[in-house]
C-alpha positions in Angstrom: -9.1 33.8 -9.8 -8.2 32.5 -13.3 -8.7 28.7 -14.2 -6.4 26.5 -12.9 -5.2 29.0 -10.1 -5.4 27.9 -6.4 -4.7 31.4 -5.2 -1.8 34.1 -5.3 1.5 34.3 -3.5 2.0 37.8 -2.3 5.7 38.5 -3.1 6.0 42.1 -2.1 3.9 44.3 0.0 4.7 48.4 -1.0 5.0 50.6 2.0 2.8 52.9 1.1 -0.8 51.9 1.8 -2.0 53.1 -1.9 1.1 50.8 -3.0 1.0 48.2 -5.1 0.5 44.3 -3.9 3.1 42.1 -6.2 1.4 38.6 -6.7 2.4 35.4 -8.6 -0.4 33.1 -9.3 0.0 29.7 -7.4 -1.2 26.7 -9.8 -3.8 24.2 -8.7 -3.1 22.1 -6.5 -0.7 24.7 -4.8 2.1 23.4 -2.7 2.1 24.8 1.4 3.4 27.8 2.2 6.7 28.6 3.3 6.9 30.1 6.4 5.9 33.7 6.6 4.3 33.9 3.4 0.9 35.0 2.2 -1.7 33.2 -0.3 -4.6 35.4 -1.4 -7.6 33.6 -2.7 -10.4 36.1 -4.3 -13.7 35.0 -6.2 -17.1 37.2 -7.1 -19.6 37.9 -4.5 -22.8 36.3 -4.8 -24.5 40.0 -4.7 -21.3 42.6 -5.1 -17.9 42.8 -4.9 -15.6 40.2 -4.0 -15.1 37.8 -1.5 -11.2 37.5 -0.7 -9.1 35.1 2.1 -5.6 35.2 3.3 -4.1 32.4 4.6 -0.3 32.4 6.6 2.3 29.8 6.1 3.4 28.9 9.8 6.5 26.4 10.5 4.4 23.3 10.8 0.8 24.6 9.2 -0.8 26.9 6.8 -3.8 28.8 8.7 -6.5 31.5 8.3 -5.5 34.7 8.6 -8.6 37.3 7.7 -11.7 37.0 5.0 -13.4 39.9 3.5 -16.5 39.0 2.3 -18.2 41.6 -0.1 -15.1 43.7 -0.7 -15.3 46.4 -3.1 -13.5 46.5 -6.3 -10.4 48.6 -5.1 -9.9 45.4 -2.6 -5.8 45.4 -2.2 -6.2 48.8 -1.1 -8.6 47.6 1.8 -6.5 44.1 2.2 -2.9 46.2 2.6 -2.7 47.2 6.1 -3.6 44.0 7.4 -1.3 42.2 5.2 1.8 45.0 5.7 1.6 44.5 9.1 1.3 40.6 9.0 4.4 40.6 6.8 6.4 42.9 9.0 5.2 41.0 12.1 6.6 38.0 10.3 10.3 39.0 9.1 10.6 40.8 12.9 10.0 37.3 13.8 12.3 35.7 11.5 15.4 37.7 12.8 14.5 37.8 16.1 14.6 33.6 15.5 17.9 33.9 13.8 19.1 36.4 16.4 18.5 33.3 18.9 20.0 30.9 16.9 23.3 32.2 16.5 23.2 33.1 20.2 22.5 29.6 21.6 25.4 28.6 19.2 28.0 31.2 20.6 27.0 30.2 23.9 27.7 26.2 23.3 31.1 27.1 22.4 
């Protein structure tokens, strides 16, 4: 990470799994995250490689969501699947909640 980042928001997540990950750097110290959204957090390896962490913004706490220590150079492409499918999981989620919403509100009318 450069100096005086605490990590990198993930803004966009290509589809294709050689795709590029579009990242913004989060300054130090770096606000929660929003609900849904991703922070990457990558540093050297004590031997190779780099060790990276994810972490999720849920609706009341930010938590773990994978590590990979040792991770080669070409890391985003190893990262992408798991974060795709965390992302997708999470905007499924999202309108499914909205979905909900506007159906309790209908039916109080």
């Amino acid at each position: 990470m450069p100096d005086g980042a605490a990590g990198a928001l993930v803004q966009r997540i290509s589809d294709r799994s050689d795709g590029p990950l579009d990242v913004s750097l989060l300054p130090a110290p770096a606000p929660r995250l929003p609900l849904g959204r991703i922070r990457l957090y990558w540093e050297p390896a004590s031997r190779t490689g780099w060790n990276i962490t994810a972490h999720l913004g849920l609706a009341a706490i930010e938590v773990h969501l994978a590590s990979w220590p040792s991770a080669p150079d070409d890391w985003p492409r190893l990262i992408h699947p798991t974060l795709y499918e965390v992302a997708g999981l999470c905007a499924a989620l999202s309108i499914a909640t909205s979905a909900l919403d506007l159906f309790n509100h209908l039916a109080e009318r």
